[in-house]
N, C-alpha and C positions, 0 to 999 in steps of 0.2 A: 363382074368387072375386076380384069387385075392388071396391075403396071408394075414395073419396076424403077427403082433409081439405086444410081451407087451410091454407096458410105463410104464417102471422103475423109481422111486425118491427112491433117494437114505436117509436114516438115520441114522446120526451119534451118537453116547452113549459114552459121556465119560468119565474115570473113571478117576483116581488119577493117573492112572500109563500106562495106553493104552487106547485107544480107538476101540473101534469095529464098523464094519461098516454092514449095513443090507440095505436089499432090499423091498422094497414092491410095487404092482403092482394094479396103479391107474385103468387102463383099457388096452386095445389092442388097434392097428394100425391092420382096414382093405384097402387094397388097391382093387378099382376094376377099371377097366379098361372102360374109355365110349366110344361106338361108335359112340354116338353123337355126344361130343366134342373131339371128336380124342387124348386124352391122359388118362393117369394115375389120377387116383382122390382117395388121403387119407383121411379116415377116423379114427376118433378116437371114440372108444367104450366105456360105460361106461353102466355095468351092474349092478342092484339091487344085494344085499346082499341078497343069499339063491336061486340068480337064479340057475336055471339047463335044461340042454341042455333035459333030460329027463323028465321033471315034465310037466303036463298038462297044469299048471299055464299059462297066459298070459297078457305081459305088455303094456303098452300108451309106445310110443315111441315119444320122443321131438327128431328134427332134431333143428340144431344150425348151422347160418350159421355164415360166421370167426369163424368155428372151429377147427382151428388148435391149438396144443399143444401152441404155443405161440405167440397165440389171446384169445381168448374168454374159449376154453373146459375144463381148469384144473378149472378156480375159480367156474362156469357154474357145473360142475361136483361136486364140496363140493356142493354149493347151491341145488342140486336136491338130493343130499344126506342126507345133514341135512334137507329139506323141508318134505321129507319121513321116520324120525324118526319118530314112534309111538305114541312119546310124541307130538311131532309136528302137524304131519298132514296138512299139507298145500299139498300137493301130494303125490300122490299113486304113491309105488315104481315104477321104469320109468327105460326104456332104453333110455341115450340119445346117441347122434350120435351127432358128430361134423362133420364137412364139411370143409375139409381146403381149404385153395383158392390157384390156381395156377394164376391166373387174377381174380382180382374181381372186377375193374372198366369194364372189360368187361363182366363177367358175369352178373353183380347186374345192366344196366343200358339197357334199350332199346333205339331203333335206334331214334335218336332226328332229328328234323324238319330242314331243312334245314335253315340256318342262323341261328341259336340255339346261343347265345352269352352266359357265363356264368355269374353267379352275380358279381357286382365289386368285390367284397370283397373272391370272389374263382377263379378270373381272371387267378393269379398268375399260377395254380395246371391245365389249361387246355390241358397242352401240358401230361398230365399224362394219359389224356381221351382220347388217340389216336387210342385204339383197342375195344373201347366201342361202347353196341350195341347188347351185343351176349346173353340177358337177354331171348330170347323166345329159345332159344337152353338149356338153363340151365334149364328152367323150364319143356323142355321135358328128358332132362338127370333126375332129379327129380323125375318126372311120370311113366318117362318109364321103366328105370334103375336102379336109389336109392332104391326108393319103392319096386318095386317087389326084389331086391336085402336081404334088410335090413327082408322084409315079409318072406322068401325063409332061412332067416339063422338062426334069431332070433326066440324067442315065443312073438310073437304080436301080440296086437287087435286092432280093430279099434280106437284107439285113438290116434289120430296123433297132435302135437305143432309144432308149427313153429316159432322161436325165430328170430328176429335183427334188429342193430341198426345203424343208420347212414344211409352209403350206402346200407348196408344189411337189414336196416329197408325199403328202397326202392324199394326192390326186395321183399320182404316180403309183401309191401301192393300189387306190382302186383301181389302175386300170390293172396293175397288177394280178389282183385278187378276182375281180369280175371279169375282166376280156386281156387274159394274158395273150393272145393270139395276135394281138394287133402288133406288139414288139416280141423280139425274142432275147433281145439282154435289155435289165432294170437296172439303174444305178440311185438307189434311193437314198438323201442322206437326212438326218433330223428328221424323219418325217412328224407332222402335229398329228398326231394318234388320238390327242385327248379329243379330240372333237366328236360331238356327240357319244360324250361317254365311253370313248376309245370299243367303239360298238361295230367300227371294220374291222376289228381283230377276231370277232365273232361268228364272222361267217368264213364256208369251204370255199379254199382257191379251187378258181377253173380251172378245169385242166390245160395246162399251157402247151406251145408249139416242142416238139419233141430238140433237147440240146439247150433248151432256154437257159441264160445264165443271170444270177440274182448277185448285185452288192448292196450291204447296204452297210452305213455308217452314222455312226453319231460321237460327239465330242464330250467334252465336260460340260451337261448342258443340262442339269440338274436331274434328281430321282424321274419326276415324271417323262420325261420326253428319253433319258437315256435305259430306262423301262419299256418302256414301250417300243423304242427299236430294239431291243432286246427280243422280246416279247411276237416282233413281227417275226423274226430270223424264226424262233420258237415254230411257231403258227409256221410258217412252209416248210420246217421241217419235218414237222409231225406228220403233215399233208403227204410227205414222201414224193411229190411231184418235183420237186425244185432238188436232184442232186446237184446242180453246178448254182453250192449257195454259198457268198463269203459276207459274214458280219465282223464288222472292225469296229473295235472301241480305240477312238483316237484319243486320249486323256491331253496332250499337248496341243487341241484344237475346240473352239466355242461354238456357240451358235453362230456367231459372225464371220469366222476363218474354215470352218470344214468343208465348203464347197469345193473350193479348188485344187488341197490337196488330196482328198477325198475321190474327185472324178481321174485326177492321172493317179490314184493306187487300182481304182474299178479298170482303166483300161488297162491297164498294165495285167489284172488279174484274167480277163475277157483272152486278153492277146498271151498269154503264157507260151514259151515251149515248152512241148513234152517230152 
């Protein structure tokens, strides 16, 4: 079962003596239904200026994960919009797709090793990580479902992004690391490495889709997490599979602020001339 509705913001005009109120309409809510993970999963749309459901045309679609309306898709959505102004060009008009999270400590984490203790300093949040684990079910809801879903509704080409950060930048390097074929540019920022003993740095990347492009970034956001994005850049380069790889140490950005300048340095690197 899937529907849509628009996402409405609302804007206000006012005058001397009334005010008028008007609507305009950011993108839609798809809902589709997974049988992998047994529930309801929204999505929020965001289509180029001039698309049409009839025109031969075909666009890159960026998937965003913490894409909900109020996470990451409304600022994420100006950024690919302004990115794709004319004048700009840091990317070619794009459908993105937001992915909101019903659990995302359990989808964004795979099944950790027995005695797994977390770091002092995130001790506090473990009793948060109680249903975590379910990261290789998400990635086939992803494969199996979104993909052919989003392919099936939209006008799309093979050019697929995969956005996130933090936790979601964790889920992002497995899909990285495990089934790079499903996207062909990563933009990973903060990713939480420590999880499970920072034990995905441990294993060989797949071999990815031939031209794959890798960013990945992290801020002032202490030894451990700015180690370990380190550390990931390390790990694919050693791999020799990922030439189109940029790591950026953003020292003027935190945990809190690196997503968004972060994602317009990734497209801007993606969209280069030569």
């Amino acid at each position: 079962m899937k529907y849509s509705l628009p996402i409405l913001f609302s804007v206000f005009i006012l005058g001397n003596v009334i005010a008028q109120k008007a609507a305009f309409v950011l993108g839609h809510v798809d809902t589709l239904y997974s049988n992998t993970l047994a529930e309801k999963r929204v999505l929020n749309i965001f289509l180029p200026s001039g698309y049409s459901p009839d025109s031969a045309h075909t666009y890159p679609v960026i998937y965003l994960l913490d894409g909900a309306a109020d996470e990451d898709f409304i600022h994420i959505a100006g950024l690919v919009q302004f990115a794709s102004f004319s004048w700009v060009e840091h990317l070619p008009p794009s459908i993105l797709v937001g992915i909101a999270n019903t659990d995302r400590k359990r989808d964004f984490t795979y099944t950790s090793a027995t005695g797994f203790k977390f770091p002092p300093e995130l001790a506090a949040f473990q009793s948060a990580y109680k249903n975590a684990g379910g990261s290789a079910r998400f990635m086939d809801f992803v494969e199996k479902e979104l993909q052919p879903y989003i392919d099936q509704t939209y006008k799309t080409n093979a050019e697929r992004t995969l956005i996130g950060q933090s936790l979601a930048g964790l889920m992002a390097t497995e899909f990285l690391l495990k089934k790079p074929q499903l996207f062909n540019k990563y933009i990973i920022m903060s990713p939480s490495l420590w999880w499970d003993n920072e034990s995905l740095l441990q294993i060989q990347p797949a071999q990815p889709k031939p031209g794959t492009k890798v960013y990945i970034a992290v801020g002032k956001e202490g030894k451990m997490m700015e180690n370990d994005a380190r550390n990931l850049a390390k790990l694919l380069q050693k791999s020799q599979k990922f030439p189109n790889l940029l790591f950026e140490f953003l020292p003027e950005e935190n945990h809190g602020t690196i997503l968004h300048p972060a994602v317009a340095r990734a497209f801007k690197f993606f969209n280069q001339k030569k």
